[in-house]
C-alpha positions as CSV (number, residue, x, y, z in Angstrom):
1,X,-28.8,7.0,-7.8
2,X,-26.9,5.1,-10.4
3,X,-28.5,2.7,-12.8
4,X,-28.4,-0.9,-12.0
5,X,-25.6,-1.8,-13.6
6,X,-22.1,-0.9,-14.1
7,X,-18.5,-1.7,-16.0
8,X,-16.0,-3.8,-13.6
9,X,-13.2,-5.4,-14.1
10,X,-14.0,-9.4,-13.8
11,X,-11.9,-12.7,-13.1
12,X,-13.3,-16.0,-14.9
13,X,-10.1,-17.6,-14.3
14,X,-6.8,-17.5,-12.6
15,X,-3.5,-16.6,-15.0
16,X,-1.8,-13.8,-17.1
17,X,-2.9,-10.5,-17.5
18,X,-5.2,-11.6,-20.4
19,X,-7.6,-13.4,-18.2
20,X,-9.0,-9.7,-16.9
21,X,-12.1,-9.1,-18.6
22,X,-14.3,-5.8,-18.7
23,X,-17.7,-6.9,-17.7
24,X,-21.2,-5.6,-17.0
25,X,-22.4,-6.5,-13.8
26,X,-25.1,-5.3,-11.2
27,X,-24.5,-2.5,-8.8
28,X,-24.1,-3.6,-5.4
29,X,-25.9,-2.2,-2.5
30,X,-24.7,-1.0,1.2
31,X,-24.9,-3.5,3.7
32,X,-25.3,-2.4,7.2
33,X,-22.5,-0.2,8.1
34,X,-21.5,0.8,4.5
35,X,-21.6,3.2,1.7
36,X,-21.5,2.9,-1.8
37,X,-19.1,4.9,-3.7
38,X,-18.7,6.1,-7.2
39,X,-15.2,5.4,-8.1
40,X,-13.2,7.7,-9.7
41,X,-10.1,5.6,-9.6
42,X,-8.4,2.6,-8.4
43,X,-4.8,1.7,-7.1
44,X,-3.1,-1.3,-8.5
45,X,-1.6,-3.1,-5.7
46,X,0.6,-6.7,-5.2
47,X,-2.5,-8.5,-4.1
48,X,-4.3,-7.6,-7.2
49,X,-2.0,-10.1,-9.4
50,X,-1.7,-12.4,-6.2
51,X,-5.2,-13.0,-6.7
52,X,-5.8,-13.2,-10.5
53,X,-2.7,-15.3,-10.3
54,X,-4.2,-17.9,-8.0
55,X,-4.0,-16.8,-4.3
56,X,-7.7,-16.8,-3.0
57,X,-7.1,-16.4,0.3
58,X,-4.8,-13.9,2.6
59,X,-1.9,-15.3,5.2
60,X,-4.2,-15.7,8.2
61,X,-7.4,-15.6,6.9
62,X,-9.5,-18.5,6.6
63,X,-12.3,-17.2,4.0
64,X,-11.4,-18.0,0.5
65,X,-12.7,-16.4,-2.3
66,X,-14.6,-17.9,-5.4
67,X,-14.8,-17.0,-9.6
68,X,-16.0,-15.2,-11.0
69,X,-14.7,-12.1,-8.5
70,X,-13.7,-8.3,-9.2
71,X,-9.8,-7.3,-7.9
72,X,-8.6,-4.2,-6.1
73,X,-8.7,-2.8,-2.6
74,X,-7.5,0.8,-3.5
75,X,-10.1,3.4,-4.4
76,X,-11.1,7.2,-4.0
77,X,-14.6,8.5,-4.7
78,X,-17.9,10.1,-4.5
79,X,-20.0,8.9,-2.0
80,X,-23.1,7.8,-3.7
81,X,-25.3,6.2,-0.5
82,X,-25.4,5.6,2.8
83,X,-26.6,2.6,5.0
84,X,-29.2,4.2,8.0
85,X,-26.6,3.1,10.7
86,X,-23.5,4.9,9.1
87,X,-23.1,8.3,10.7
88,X,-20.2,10.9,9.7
89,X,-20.5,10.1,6.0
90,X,-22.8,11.4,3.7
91,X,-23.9,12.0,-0.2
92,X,-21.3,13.7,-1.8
93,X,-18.7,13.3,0.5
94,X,-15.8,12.7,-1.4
95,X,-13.5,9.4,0.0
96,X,-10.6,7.0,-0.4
97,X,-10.1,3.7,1.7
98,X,-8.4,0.5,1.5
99,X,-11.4,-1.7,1.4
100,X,-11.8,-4.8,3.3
101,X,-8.2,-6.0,3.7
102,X,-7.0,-8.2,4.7
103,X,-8.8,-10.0,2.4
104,X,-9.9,-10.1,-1.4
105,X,-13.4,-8.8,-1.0
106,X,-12.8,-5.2,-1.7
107,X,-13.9,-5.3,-5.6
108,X,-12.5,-2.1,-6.3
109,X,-12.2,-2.4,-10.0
110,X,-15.1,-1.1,-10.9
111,X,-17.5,2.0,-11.2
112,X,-19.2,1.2,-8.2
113,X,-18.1,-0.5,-4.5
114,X,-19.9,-0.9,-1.3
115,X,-17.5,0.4,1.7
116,X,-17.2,0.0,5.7
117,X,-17.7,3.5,6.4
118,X,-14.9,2.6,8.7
119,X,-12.5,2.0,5.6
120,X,-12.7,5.5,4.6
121,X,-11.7,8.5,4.9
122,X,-12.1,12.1,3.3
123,X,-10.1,12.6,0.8
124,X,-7.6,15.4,1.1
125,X,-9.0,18.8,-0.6
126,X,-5.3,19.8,-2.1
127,X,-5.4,15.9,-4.7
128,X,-6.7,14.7,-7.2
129,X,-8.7,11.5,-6.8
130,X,-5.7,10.0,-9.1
131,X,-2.8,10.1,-6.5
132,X,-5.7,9.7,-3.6
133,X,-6.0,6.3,-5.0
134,X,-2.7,6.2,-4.7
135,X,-2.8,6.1,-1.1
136,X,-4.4,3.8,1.0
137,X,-2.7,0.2,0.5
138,X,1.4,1.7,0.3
139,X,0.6,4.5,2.7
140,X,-1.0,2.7,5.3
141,X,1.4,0.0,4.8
142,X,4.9,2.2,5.9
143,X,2.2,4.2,8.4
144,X,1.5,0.8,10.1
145,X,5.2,-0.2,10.1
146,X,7.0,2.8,11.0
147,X,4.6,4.9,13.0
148,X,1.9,3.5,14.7
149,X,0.5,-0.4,14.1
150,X,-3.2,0.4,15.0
151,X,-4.9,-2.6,16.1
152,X,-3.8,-5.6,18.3
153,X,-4.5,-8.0,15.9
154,X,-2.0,-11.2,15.4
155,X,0.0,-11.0,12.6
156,X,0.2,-14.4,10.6
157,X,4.2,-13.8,10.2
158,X,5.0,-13.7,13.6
159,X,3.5,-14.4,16.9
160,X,5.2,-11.0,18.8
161,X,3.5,-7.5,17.7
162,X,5.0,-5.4,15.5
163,X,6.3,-2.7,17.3
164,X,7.5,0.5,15.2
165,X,11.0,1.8,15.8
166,X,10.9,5.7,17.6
167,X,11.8,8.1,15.1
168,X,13.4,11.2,16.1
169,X,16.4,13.3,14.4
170,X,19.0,10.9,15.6
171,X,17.8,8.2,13.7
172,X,18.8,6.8,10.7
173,X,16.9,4.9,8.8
174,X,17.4,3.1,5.7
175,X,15.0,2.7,2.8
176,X,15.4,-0.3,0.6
177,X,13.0,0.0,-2.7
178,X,12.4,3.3,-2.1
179,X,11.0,4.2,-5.5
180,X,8.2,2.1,-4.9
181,X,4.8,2.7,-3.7
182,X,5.4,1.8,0.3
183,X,8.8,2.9,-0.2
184,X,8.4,6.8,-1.4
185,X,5.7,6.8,2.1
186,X,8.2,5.4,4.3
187,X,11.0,8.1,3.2
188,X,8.8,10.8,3.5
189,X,6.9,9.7,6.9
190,X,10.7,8.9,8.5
191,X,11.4,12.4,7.7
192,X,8.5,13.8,9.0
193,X,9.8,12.1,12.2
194,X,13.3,14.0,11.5
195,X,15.0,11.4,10.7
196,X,17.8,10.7,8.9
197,X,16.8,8.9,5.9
198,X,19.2,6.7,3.6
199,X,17.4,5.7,0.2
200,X,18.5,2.3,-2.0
201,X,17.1,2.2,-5.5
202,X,18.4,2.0,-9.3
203,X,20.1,5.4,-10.3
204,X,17.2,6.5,-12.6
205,X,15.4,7.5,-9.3
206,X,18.2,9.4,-7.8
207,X,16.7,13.2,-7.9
208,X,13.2,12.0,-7.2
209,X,14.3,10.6,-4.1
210,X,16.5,13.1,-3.4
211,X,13.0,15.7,-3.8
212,X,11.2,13.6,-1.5
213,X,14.1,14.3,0.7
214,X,16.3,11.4,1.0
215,X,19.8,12.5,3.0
216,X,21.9,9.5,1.2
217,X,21.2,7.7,-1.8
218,X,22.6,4.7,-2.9
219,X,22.4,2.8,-6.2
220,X,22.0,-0.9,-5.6
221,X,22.9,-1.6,-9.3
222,X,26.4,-0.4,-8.7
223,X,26.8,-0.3,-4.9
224,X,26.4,-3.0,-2.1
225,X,24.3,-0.9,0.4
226,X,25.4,-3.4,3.4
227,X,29.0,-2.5,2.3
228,X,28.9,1.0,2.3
229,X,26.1,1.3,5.7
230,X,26.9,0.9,9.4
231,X,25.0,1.4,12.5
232,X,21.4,2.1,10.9
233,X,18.9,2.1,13.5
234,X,16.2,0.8,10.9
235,X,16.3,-0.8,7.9
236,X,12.7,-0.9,6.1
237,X,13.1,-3.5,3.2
238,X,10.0,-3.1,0.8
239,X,12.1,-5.6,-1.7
240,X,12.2,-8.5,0.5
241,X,13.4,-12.0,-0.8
242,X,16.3,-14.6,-0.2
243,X,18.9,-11.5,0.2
244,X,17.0,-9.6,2.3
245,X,18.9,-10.6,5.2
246,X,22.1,-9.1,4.1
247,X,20.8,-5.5,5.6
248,X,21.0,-7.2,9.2
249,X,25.2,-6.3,9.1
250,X,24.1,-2.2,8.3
251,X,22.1,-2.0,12.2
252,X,23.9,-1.5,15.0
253,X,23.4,-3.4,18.3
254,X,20.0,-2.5,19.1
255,X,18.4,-1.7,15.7
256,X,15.9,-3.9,14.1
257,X,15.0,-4.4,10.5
258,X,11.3,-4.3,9.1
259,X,10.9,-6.5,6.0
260,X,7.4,-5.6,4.1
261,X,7.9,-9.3,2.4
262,X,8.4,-12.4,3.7
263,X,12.5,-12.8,3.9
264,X,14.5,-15.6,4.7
265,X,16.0,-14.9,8.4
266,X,18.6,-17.0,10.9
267,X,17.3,-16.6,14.4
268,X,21.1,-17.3,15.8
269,X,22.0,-14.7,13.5
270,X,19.8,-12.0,14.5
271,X,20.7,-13.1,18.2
272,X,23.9,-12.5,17.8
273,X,24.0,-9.0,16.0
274,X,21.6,-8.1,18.7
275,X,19.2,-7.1,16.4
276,X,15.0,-7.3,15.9
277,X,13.4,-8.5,12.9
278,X,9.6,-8.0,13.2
279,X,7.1,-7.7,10.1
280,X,3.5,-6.4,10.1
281,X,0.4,-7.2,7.6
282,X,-1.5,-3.7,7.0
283,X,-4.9,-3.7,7.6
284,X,-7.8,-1.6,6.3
285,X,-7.5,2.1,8.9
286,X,-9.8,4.7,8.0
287,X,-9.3,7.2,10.8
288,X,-5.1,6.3,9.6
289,X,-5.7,7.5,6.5
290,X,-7.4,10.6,7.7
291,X,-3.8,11.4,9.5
292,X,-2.0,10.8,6.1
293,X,-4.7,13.0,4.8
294,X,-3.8,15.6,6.9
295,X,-0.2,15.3,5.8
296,X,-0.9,14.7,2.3
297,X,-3.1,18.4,2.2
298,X,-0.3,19.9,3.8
299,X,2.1,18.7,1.6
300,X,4.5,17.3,3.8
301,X,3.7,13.7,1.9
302,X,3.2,13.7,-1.6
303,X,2.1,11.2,-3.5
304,X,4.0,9.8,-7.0
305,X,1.7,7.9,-9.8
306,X,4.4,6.1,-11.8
307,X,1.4,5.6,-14.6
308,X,-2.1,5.5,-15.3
309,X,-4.4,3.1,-17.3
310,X,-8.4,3.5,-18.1
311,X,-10.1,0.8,-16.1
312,X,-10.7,-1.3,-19.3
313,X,-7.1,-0.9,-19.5
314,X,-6.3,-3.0,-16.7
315,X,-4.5,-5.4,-18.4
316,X,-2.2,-2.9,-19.4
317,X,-1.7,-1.9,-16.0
318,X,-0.8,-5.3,-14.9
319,X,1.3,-5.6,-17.4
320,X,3.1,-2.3,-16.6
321,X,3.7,-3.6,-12.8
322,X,5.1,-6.7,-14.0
323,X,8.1,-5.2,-15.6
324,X,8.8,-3.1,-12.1
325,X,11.4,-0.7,-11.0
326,X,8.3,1.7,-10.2
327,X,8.5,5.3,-9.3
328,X,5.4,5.5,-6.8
329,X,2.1,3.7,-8.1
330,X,0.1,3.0,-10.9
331,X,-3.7,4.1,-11.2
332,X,-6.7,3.1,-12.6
333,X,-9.2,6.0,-14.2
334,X,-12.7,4.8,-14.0
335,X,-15.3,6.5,-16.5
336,X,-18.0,8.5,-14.9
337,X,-20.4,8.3,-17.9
């Protein structure tokens, strides 16, 4: 059993990067239901910086969350202990999960974190825990978008449910930020479907893309993808923002885009093109990410770490996502001392 305390990355205050602090703090125990995990590392996602920026609550969920709090969702692990009514886990059991989420109570920044059993899953055999961490929040974001939602749940950005697009070998699909964490899943899970997969990033990420098996690429910092695209089944937009609607004029009749981000949409407009626009907000999937486990030790997804940072180093992290254009996600190393 660990000692009673561990190192975790703390909030005090909302701002910057500099307001992360490496504390010492108690270990928690399992609740009913849970384990307790020895982190090896952690994945740095958006919410992260949404929280130590000032968000304290998720769209849609009505628990806030108070100071002084630990960040993260992301994390893969050693099982350390069990709760008596958690069955199908077990010491030693190595794990990964997206913890508690929605929501900012998953406290994965540290060397210790209580779990739903139901968050997790084993981690795949063939990674590291590095690029397992990797994982759960971007993978089970373009699973849950593209392949199969996974609960019935209302989504706070819409009142219909999300309904993923059929994938098949005569559809073509286009991936906007596909460099980026959900966007290097969502090329690699369309093409795992057979489809033909068109991928828009900056030039730098050309050959990666083109690894991960991309069909068409397109540099947005020298070509207007809605200029040069026509009759896309699916545009997945992982960029978002006031522009995102320009993509509506590559679908054909029929075809629906899928912004991960809120974007700024004209109902008349959509109507008129004959097109869908319908959004999703992933939610923690265990038995999910034991299917991308499956693909990820078979090697038909791979996972890219654009960079990693010791936990104590997390303001260097945070610091590294701020600047952007991201090839895949950064990770956090926890010490195991």
């Amino acid at each position: 059993m660990p000692t009673h305390t561990m190192r975790a990355i703390r909030l005090h205050e909302h701002g910057g990067p500099e307001v992360l602090r490496y504390d010492e703090v108690p270990v928690p125990e399992p609740g009913p239901g849970e384990a307790l995990v020895r982190v090896h590392a952690v994945g740095v996602n958006p919410p992260d910086w949404y929280l130590r920026g000032g968000m304290t609550s998720m769209p849609g969920e009505e628990s806030t969350l108070s100071l002084p709090a630990i960040p993260g969702t992301d994390v893969s692990g050693v099982v350390e202990a069990v709760a008596a009514d958690v069955d199908g886990l077990s010491v030693g059991d190595e794990v990964f999960g997206l913890l508690r989420f929605p929501g900012f109570r998953g406290s994965a920044y540290a060397q210790y974190v209580t779990a739903p059993a139901s968050d997790l899953a084993r981690k795949p055999a063939g990674i590291d825990h590095v690029r397992a961490a990797g994982v759960p929040m971007a993978g089970l974001t373009a699973w849950q978008f593209l392949i199969e939602v996974g609960h019935d749940r209302p989504s706070p950005f819409q009142e219909a449910r999300h309904r993923p697009t059929a994938l098949d070998p005569g559809t073509t699909v286009l991936v906007n930020g596909a460099a980026g964490g959900v966007g290097h899943f969502a090329l690699q899970l369309a093409k795992w479907k057979g489809a033909h997969v068109i991928a828009v990033a900056s030039g730098a990420h050309e050959s990666f893309l083109r690894e991960l098996g991309a069909d068409r690429f397109i540099d947005y910092t020298k070509d207007r993808p809605e200029e040069l695209v026509h009759d896309v089944d699916l545009v997945l937009d992982t960029v978002g923002g006031p522009h995102s609607s320009r993509f509506l004029r590559t679908l054909k009749r029929g075809g629906a885009q899928f912004p991960v981000l809120p974007g700024d949409f004209d109902e008349e407009e959509t109507a008129k093109l004959g097109v869908t626009v319908s959004s999703a907000q992933v939610r923690s999937n265990g038995a999910q990410l034991a299917e991308l486990g499956r693909l990820l030790d078979a090697g038909t997804v791979r996972v890219a770490i654009d960079s990693t940072y010791p936990l104590a180093d997390a303001r260097a992290a945070h610091e590294r996502a701020a600047r952007g254009h991201l090839r895949g996600k950064i990770v956090l190393t926890v010490p195991q001392e």
